[in-house]
C-alpha positions as a Markdown table, in Angstrom:
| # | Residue | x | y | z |
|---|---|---|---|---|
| 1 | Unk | 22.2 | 41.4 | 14.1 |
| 2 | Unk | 24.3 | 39.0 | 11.9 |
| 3 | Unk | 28.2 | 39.1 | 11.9 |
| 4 | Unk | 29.9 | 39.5 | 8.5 |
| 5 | Unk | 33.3 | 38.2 | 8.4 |
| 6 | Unk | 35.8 | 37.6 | 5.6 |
| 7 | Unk | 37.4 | 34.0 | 6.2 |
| 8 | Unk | 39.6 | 32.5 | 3.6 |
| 9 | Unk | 38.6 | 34.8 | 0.1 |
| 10 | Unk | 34.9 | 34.3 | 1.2 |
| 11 | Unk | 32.4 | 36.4 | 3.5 |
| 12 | Unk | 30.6 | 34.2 | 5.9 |
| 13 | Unk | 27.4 | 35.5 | 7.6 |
| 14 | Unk | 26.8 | 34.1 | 10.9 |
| 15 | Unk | 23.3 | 34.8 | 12.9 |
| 16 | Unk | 23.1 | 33.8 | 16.3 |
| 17 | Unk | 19.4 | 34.2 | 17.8 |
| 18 | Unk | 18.1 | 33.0 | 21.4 |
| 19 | Unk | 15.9 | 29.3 | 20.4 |
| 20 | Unk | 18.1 | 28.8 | 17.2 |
| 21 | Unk | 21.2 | 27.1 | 16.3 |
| 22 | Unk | 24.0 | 29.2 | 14.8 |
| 23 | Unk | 23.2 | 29.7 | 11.2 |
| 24 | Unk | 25.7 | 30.4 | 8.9 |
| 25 | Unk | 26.5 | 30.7 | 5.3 |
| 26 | Unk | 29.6 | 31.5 | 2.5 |
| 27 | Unk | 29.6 | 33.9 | 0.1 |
| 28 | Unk | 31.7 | 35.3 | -2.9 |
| 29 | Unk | 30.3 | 38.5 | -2.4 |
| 30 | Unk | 29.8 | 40.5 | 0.8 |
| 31 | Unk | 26.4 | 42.4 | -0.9 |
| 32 | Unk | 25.2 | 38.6 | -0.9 |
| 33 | Unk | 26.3 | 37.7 | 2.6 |
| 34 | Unk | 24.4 | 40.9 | 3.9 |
| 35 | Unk | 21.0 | 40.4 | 1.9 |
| 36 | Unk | 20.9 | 36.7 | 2.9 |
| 37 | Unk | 21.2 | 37.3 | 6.5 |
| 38 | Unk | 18.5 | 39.9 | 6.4 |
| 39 | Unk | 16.6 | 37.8 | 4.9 |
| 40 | Unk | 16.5 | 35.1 | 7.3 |
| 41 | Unk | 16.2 | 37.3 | 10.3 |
| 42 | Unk | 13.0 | 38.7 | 9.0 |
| 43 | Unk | 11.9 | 35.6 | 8.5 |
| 44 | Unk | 13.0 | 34.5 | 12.0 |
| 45 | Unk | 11.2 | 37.7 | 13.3 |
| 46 | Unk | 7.9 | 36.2 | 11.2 |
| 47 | Unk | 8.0 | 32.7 | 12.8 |
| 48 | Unk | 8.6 | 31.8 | 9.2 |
| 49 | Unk | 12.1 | 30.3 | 9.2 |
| 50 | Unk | 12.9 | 27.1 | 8.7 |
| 51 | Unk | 16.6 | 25.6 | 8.8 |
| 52 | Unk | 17.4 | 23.1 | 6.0 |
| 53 | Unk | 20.7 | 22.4 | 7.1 |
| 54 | Unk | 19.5 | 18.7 | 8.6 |
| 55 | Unk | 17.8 | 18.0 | 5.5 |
| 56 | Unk | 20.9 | 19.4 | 3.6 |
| 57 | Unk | 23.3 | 16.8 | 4.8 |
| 58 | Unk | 20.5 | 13.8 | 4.3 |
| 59 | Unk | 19.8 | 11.7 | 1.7 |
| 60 | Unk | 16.4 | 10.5 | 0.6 |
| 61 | Unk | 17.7 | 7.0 | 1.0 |
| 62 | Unk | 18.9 | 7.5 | 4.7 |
| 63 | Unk | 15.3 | 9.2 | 5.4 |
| 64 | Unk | 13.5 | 5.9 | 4.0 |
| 65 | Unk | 16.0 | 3.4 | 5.8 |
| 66 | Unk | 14.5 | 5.7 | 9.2 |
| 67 | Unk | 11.2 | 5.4 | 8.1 |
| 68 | Unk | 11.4 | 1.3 | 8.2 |
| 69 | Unk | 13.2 | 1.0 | 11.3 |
| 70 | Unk | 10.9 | 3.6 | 13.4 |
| 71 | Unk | 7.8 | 3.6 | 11.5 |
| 72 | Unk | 7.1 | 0.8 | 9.0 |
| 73 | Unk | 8.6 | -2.2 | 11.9 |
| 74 | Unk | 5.8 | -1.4 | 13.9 |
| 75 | Unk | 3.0 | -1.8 | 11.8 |
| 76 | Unk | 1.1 | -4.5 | 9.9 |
| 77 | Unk | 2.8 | -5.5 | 6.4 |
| 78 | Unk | 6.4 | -5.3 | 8.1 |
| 79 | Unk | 8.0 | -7.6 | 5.5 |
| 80 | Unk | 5.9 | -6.9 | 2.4 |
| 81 | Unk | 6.4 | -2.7 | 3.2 |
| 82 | Unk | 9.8 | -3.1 | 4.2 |
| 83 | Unk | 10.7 | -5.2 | 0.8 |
| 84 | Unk | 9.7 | -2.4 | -1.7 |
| 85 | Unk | 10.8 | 0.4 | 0.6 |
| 86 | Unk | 14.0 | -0.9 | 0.7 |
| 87 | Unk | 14.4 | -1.4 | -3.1 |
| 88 | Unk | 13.5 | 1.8 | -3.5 |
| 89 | Unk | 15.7 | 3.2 | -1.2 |
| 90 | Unk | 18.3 | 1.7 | -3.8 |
| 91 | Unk | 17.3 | 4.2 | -6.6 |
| 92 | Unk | 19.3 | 6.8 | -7.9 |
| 93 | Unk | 16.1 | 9.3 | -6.8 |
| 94 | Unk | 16.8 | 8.0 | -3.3 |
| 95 | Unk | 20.6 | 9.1 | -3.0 |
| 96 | Unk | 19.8 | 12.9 | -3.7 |
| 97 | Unk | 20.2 | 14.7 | -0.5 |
| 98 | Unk | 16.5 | 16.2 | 0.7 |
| 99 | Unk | 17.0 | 19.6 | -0.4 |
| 100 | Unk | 17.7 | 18.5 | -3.6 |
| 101 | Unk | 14.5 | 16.4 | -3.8 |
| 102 | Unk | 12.6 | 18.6 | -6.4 |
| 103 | Unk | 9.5 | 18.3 | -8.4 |
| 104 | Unk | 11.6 | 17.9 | -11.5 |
| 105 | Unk | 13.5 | 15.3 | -9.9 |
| 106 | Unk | 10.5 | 13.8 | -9.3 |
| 107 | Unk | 8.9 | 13.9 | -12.4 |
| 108 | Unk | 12.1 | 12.6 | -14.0 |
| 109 | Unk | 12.0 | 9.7 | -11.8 |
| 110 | Unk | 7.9 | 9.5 | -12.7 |
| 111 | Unk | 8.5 | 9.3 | -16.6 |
| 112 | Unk | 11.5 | 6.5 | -16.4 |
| 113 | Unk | 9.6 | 4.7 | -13.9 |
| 114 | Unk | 6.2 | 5.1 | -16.3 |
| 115 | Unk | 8.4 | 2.9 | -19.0 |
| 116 | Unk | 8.6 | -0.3 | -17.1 |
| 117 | Unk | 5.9 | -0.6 | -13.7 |
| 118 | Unk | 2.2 | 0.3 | -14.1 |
| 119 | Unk | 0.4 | 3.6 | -13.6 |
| 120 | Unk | -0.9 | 1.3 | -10.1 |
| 121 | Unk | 2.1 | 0.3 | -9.0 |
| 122 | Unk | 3.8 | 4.2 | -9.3 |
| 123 | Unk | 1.2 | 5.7 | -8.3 |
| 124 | Unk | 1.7 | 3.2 | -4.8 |
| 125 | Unk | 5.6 | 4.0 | -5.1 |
| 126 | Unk | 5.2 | 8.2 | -5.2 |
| 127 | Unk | 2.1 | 7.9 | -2.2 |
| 128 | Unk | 5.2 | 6.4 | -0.5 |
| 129 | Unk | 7.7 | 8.8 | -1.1 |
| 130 | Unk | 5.2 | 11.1 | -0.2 |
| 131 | Unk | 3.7 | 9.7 | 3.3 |
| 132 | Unk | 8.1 | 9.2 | 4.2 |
| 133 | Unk | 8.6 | 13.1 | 3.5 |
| 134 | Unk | 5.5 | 14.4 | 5.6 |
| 135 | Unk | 6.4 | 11.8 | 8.1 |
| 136 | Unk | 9.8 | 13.0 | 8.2 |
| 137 | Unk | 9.0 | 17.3 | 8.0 |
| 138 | Unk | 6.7 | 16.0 | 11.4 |
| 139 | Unk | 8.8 | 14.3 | 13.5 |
| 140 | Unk | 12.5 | 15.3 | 12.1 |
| 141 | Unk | 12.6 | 18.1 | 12.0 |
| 142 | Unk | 13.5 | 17.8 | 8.1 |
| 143 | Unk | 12.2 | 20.6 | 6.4 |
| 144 | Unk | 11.0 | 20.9 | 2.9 |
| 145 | Unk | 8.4 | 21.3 | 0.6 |
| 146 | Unk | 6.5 | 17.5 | -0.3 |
| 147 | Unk | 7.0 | 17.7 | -4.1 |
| 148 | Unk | 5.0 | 14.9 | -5.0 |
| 149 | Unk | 1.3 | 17.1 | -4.7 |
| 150 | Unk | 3.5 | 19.6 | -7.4 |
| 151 | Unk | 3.7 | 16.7 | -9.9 |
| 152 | Unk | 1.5 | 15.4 | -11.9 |
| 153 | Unk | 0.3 | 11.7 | -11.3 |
| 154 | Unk | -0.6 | 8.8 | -14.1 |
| 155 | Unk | -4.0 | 8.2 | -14.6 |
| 156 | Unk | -5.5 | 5.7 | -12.4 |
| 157 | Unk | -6.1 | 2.3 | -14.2 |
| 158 | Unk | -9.9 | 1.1 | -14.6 |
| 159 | Unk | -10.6 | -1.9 | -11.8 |
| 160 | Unk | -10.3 | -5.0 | -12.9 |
| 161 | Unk | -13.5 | -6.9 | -13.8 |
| 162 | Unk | -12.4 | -10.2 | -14.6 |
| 163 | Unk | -15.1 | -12.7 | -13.8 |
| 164 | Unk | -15.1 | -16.5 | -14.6 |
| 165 | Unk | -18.1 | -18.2 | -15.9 |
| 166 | Unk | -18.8 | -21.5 | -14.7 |
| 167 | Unk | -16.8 | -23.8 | -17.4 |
| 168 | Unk | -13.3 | -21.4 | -16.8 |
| 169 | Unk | -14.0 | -21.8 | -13.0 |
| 170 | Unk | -14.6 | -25.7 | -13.2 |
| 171 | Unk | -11.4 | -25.9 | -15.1 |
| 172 | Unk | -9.9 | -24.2 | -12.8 |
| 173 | Unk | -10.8 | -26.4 | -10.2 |
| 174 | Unk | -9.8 | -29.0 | -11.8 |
| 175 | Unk | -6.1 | -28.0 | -12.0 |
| 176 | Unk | -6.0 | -27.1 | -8.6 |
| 177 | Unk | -7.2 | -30.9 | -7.6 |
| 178 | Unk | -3.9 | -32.5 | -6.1 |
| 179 | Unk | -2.7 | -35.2 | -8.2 |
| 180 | Unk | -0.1 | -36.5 | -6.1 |
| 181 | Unk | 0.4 | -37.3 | -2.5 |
| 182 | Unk | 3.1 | -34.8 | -1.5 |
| 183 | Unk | 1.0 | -32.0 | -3.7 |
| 184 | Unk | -0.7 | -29.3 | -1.3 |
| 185 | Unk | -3.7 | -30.3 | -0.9 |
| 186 | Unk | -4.8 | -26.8 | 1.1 |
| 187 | Unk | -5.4 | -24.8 | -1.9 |
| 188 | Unk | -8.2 | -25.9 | -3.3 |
| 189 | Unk | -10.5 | -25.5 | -0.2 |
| 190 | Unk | -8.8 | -22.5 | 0.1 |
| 191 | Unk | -10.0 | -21.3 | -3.3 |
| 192 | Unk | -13.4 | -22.4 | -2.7 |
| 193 | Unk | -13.7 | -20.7 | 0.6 |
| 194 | Unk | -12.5 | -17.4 | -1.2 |
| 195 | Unk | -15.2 | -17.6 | -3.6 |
| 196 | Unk | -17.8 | -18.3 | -0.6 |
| 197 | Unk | -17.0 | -16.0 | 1.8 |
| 198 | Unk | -15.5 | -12.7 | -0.3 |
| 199 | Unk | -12.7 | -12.4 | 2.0 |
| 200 | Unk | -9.3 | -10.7 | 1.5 |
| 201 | Unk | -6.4 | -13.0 | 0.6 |
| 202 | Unk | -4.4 | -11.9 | 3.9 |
| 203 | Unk | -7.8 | -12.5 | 6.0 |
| 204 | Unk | -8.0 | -15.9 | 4.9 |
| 205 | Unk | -4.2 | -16.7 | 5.5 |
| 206 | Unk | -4.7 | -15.0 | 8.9 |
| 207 | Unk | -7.5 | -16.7 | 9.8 |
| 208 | Unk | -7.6 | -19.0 | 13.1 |
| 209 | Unk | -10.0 | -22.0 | 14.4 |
| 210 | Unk | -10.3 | -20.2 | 17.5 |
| 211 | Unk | -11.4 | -17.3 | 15.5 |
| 212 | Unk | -14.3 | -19.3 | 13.7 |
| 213 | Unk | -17.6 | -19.9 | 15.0 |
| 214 | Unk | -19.1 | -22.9 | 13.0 |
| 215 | Unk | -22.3 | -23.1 | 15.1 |
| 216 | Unk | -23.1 | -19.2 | 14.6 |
| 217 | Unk | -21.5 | -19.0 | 11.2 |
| 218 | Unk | -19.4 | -16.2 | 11.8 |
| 219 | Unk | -15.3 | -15.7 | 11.9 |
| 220 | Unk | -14.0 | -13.0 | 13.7 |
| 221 | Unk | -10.9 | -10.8 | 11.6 |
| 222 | Unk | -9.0 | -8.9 | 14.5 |
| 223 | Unk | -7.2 | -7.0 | 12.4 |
| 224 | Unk | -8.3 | -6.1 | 8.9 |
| 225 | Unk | -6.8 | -3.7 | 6.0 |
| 226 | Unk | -8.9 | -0.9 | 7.1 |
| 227 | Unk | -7.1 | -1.4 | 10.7 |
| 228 | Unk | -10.3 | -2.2 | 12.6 |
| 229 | Unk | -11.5 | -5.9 | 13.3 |
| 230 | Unk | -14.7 | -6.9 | 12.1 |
| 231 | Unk | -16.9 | -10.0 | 12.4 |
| 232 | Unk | -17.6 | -12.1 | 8.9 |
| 233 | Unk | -21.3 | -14.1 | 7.9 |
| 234 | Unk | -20.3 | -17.0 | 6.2 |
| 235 | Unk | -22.6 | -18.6 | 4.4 |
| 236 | Unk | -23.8 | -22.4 | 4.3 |
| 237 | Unk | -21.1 | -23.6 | 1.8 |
| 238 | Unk | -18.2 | -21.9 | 3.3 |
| 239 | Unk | -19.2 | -23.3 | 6.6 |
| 240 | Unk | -19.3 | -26.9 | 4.9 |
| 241 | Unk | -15.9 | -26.1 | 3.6 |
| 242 | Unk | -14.6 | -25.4 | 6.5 |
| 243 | Unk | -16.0 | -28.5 | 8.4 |
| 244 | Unk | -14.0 | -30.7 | 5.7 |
| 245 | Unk | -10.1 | -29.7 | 6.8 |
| 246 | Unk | -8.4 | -31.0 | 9.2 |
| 247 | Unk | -7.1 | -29.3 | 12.3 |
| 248 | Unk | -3.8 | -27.5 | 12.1 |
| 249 | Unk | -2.0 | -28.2 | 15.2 |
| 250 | Unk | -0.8 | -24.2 | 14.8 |
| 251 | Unk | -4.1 | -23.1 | 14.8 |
| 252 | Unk | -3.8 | -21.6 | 11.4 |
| 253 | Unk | -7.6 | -22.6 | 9.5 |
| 254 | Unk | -5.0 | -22.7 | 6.1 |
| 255 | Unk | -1.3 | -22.9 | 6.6 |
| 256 | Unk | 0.0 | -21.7 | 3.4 |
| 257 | Unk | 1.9 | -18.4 | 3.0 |
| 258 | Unk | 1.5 | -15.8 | 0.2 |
| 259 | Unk | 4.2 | -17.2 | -2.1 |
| 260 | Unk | 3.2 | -20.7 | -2.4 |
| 261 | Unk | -0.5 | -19.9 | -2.5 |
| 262 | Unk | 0.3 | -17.3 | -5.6 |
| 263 | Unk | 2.6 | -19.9 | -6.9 |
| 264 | Unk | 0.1 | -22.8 | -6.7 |
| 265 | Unk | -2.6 | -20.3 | -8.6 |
| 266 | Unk | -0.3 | -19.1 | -11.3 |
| 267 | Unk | 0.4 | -23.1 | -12.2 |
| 268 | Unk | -3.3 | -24.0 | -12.2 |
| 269 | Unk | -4.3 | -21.0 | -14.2 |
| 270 | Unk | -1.8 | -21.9 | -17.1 |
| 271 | Unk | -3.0 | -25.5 | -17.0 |
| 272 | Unk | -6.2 | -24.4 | -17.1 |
| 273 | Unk | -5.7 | -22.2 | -19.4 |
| 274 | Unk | -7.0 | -19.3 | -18.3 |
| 275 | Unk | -5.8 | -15.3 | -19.5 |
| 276 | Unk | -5.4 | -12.6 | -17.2 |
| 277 | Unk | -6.5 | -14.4 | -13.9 |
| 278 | Unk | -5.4 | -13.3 | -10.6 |
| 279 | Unk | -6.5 | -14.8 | -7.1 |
| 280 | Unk | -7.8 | -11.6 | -6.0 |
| 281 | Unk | -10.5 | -11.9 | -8.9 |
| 282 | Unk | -12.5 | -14.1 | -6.8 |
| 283 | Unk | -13.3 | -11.4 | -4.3 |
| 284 | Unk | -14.3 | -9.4 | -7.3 |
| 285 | Unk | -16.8 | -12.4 | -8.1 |
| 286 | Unk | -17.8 | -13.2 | -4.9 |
| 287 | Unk | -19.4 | -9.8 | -4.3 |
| 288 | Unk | -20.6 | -9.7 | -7.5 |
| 289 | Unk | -22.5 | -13.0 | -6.2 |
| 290 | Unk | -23.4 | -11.7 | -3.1 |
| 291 | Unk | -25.0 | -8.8 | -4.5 |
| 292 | Unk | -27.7 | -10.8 | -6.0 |
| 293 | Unk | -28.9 | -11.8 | -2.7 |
| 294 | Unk | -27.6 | -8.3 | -0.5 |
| 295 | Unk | -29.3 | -5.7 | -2.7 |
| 296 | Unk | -28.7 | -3.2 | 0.4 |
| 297 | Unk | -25.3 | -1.9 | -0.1 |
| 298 | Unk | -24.9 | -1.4 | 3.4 |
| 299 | Unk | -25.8 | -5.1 | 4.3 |
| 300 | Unk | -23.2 | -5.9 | 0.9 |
| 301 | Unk | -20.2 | -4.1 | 2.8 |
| 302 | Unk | -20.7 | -5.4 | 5.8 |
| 303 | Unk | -19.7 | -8.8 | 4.2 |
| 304 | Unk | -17.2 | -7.4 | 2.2 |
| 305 | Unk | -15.6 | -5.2 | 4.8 |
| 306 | Unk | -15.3 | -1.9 | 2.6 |
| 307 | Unk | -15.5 | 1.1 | 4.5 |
| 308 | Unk | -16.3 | 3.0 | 1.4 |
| 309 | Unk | -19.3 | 2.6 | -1.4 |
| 310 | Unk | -17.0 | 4.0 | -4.0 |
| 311 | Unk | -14.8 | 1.0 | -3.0 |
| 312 | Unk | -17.5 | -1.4 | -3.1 |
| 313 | Unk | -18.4 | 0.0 | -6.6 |
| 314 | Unk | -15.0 | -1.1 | -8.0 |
| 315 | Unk | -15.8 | -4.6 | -6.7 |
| 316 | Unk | -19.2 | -4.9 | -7.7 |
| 317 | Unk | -20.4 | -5.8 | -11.2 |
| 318 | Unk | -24.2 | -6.9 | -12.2 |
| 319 | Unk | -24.9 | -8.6 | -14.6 |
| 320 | Unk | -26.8 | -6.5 | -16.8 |
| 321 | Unk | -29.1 | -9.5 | -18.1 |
| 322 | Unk | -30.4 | -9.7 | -14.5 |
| 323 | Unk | -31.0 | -5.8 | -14.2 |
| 324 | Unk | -32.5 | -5.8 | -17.6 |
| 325 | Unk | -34.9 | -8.5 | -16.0 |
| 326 | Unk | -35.7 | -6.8 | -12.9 |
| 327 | Unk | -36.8 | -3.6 | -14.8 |
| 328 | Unk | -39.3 | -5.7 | -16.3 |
């Protein structure tokens, strides 16, 4: 049974149960003291207690600092995950203690949030919030309830269809053509190969000679998005691409990082003159290419490497001149 005791002007209940820590709590009223320590013994005796006193004394931003060092360091994306978890862990969300982490709170952070990133990109922030507090009820011991299922998310933006026809992507082509001797001459080839062989950008940038099998035609991705390796066909004109760089001493098939390759496309698509181009709209056109000679779906994602046909459907988009045709 819990022990009431008056300490200071205020009653403090104290329970004490075999497989628990001492829990205790203040009140102004002794009626209060009482009810809350029956409370929490029947809910001891129901297996339904949980103590929040951990979570109490810790802030959302110490929980996400955790998350990197135990969690996030030891998988793939270490740098890219770790950068926009720890700018997150600078918001003023972040420094409420984890009891206080509420669905309000969180829709609060949702609708200033809504006024400057988009729907995407909050979307990706609150599924990390979200993994980071189910993560932490498993294996801290923090317990509360997730309140990111409880709020409501933005709607999830259409995917992107932007396709180049054949003058935008000679012009295109054009401005990535090094002009100079120091320029990098790397992206270019690089571009091309992306169009040929409908690879992610980080599979390309990964991608080793010892890796590639010119003879075959095949290169082999250890490690892919979906966390399983797979092997990629690549076609005549990827191969030929291939066959026209030189060797990396590193091993690397194209030694260029994610900055400089993004940097080097954002200056060829302004003088190109191109709107609303990314880099990773020529996976979108390459397996809109490839479809016209995969029909099978299956055979389609195999190249691709999606796992799921919904996910192919965002990529793929016939041309509905082409389907008119073969209706006949």
């Amino acid at each position: 049974m819990a022990s009431i005791r008056n300490r200071q002007g205020k009653w403090q209940a104290r329970i004490i149960r075999k497989g628990y820590a001492p829990i205790t709590k203040s009140f102004l009223a002794k009626q209060d003291a009482e009810r809350w320590a029956r409370q929490i013994e029947s809910d001891i005796d129901k297996g339904s207690y949980t103590n929040s006193v951990f979570a109490d004394r810790t802030t959302f931003s110490e929980v996400i600092q955790r998350y990197i060092q135990e969690v996030v360091s030891k998988g793939r994306g270490y740098k890219e995950h770790s950068y926009r978890l720890k700018a997150l862990a600078k918001r003023p969300i972040a420094q409420l203690r984890m009891t206080a982490l509420t669905p309000l709170k969180v829709a609060e952070y949702r609708d200033e949030r809504a006024k400057v990133i988009a729907p995407a990109t909050l979307i990706h922030e609150l599924a990390y919030f979200s993994a980071i507090i189910n993560h932490a009820k498993r294996e801290w011991g923090i317990s509360i309830i997730n309140p990111i299922p409880m709020v409501k998310k933005p709607p999830m933006p259409q995917g992107r269809n932007r396709i180049l026809n054949e003058e935008e992507l000679s012009r295109l082509y054009t401005a990535l053509t090094p002009r100079v001797k120091n320029a990098n001459h790397w992206i270019l080839p690089l571009t091309k190969f992306a169009l040929e062989s409908a690879m992610r950008r980080g599979e390309i940038l990964g991608l080793r000679w010892e890796e590639i099998d010119l003879e075959k035609r095949i290169a082999f991705i250890p490690l892919t998005k979906n966390g399983e390796s797979r092997t990629v066909p690549l076609s005549t004109a990827a191969v030929e691409i291939l066959k026209t760089l030189p060797r990396n001493l590193h091993g690397e098939v194209f030694p260029v990082n994610r900055t400089a390759l993004s940097a080097a496309i954002e200056r060829a698509r302004i003088k190109a003159e191109l709107s609303d181009f990314h880099f990773h709209d020529l996976r979108h056109m390459a397996i809109t290419r490839l479809a016209e000679k995969l029909p099978n779906l299956i055979e389609l994602s195999a190249v691709s490497g999606h796992k799921s046909l919904a996910m192919l459907k965002r990529y793929y988009h016939p041309n509905p001149e082409l389907l008119a045709q073969k209706l006949g």
